[in-house]
N, C-alpha and C positions, 0 to 999 in steps of 0.2 A: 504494500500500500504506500501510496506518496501522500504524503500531507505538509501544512504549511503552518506554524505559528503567526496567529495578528493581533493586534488587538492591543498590546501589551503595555498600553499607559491609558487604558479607561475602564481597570479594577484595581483591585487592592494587589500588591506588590506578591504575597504570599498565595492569590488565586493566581495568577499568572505564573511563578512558579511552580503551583503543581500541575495545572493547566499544560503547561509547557512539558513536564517531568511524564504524565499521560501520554500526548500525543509523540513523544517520542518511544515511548513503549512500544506503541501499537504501531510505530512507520518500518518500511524498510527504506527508503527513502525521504530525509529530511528537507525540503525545500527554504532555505534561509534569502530570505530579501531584503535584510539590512542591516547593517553594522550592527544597531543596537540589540537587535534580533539574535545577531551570529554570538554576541556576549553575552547573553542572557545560556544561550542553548550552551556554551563553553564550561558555563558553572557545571553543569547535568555530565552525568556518567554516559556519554554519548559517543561511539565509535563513529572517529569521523571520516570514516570512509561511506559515512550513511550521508553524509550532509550533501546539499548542491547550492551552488549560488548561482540563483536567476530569476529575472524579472515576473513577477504574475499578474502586476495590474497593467493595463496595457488601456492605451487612450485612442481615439477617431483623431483624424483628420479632417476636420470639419470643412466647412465651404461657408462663408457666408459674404452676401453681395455689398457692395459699395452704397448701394443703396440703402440696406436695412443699416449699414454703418452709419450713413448721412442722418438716417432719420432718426436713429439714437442722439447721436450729437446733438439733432434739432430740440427730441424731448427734453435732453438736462439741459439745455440752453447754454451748449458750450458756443464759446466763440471761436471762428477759426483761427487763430493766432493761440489758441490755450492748449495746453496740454497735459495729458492724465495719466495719473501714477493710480496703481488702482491695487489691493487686497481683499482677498475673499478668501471667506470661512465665517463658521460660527461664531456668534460674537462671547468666547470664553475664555475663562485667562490663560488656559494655555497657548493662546493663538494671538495673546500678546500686539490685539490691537492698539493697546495703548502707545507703545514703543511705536507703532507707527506711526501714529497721530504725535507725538512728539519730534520724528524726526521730519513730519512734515511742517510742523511750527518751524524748527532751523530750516529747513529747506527754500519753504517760501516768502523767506527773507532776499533770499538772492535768485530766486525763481518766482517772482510774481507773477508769471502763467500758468504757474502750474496749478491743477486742480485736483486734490486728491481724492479718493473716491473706496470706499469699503463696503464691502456687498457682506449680506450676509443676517441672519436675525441670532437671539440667544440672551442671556443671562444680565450680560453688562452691557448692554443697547443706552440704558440709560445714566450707568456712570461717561461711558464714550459719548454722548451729548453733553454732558457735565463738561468732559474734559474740552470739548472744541469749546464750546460757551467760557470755559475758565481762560483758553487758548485765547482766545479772540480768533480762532482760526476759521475764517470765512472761506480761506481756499479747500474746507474738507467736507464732505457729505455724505452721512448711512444712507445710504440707498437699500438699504432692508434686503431684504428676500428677494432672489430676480430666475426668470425662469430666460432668458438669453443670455445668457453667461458667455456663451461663445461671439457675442456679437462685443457684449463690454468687453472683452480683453481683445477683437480687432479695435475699437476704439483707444486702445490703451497703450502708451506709447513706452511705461515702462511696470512691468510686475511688481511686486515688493510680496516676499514671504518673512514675516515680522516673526514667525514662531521660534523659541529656542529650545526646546525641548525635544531629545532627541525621537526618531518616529519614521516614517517610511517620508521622501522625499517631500511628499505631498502632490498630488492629481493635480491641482490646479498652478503647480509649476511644469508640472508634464504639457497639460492643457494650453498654460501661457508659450512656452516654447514651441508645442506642437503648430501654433497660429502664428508664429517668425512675431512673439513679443519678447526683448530681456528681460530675465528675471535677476534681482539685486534680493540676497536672503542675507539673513545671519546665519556664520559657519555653523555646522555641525555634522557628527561624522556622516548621517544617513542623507542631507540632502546632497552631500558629492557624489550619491549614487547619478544625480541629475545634470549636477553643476562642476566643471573645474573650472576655476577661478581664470577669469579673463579670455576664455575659450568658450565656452559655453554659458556664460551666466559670469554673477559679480556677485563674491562672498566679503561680507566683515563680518571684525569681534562677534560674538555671541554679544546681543544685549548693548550696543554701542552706536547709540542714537546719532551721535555726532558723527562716526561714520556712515552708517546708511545716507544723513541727509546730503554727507559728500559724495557718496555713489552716486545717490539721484542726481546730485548736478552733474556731475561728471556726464553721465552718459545723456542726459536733456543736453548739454554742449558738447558733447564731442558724438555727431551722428554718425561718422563713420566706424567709432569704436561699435556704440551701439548696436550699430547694420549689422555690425561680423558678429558678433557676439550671439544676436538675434539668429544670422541663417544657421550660425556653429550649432548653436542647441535644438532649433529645428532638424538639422540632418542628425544630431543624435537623438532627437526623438524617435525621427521614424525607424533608423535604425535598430535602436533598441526596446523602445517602449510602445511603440508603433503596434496594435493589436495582432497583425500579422508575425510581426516581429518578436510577438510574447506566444501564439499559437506556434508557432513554429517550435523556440524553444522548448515549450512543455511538451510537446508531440514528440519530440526526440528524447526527451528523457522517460514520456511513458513507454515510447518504445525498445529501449534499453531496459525500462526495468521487467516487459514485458519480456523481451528476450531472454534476462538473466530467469525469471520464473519458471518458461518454457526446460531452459536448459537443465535447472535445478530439479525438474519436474522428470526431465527425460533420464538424468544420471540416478534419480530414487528408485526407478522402475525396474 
């Protein structure tokens, strides 16, 4: 049997580890998909000629026209001359909206075009209205719950994944990439599954407000950093995380494992 450990920062510390301790029992085949993952499973009495490292969330290639792009801009009443830094997820502290909205105060200091923008509903909806209101930060807006996700991030000229806590990459840096947007995160070891620094994306400090808000300038001034950075993470989307890309993968390891079963099956007899 092949299985996967996930989940592993939304229980208590001690379900997870036996959770974890279980599904390796019962695998012949571990599928490990991220740094933090691959440390968790290292503590366990685990032969690791069981383990595999490879990708299982796998994202589309969307298509979306210039027009439904125009007409969003229309809706939030962007100007053409503006530009939008945008984060999405649930609004909970691990996802450390806040640090965004702080580094978008230093930002749009020296970037008065820029319009930040957080998609997303959840728990601190309304300490994050506190905090722009205490901001004075006119350039930021909850845009709550959106069901075009894919049209906001062709609108959006740079990502930001504000999370520091370690965890699987995050879809919607797959998703941002996947659509030729940069994405700018705070380091950690699992989203370099997605990002090397200055190649495919744009990493600082864990938690280092003052550097995010200098990435975001950076790459709103320098477009042709931007541009490469943008196509680099797009061709390692599709490469890698590209749905085709993660079918394939998996299919070659169930057929390995199917094969070793067959063979195991044929030398019992």
């Amino acid at each position: 049997m092949v299985s996967s450990i996930m989940g592993i920062h939304t229980e208590a510390p001690w379900r997870t580890y036996s959770r974890a301790f279980l599904t390796c029992l019962g695998t012949s085949r571990l599928v490990i998909i991220s740094p933090a993952i691959d440390k968790l499973v290292r503590r366990l009495p685990v032969n690791r000629r069981r383990l595999s490292h490879l990708p299982v969330i796998g994202v589309d290639i969307p298509e979306v026209t210039p027009e439904e792009v125009a007409h969003l801009r229309e809706e939030l009443a962007l100007a053409p001359s503006e530009v939008v830094i945008t984060t999405i997820g649930g609004l909970e502290p691990r996802k450390r909206h806040d640090l965004f909205l702080d580094a978008a105060h230093l930002a749009s200091r020296s970037c008065p075009q820029a319009r930040f923008l957080v998609v997303g509903r959840g728990a601190e909806e309304g300490q994050l209205h506190e905090q722009i209101t205490r901001l004075n930060l006119r350039a930021a807006r909850l845009l709550g719950e959106r069901r075009d996700i894919d049209t906001i991030l062709c609108l959006t000229d740079i990502y930001v994944r504000p999370g520091t806590a370690e965890g699987f990459a995050g879809i919607t840096v797959l998703e941002a990439q996947a659509l030729g947007v940069p994405v700018i995160a705070f380091e950690t070891e699992d989203v370099k599954l997605a990002i090397t620094h200055g190649e495919t994306g744009w990493l600082v400090p864990s938690g280092d407000v003052h550097a995010l808000a200098q990435a975001i300038k950076l790459l709103l001034t320098d477009k042709s950093r931007a541009r490469a950075i943008a196509d680099a993470g797009r061709e390692s989307v599709v490469k890698r995380f590209s749905i085709p890309a993660v079918v394939d993968g998996l299919q070659s390891l169930y057929e390995s494992e199917l094969a070793n079963l067959t063979s195991r099956h044929t030398h019992s007899v």
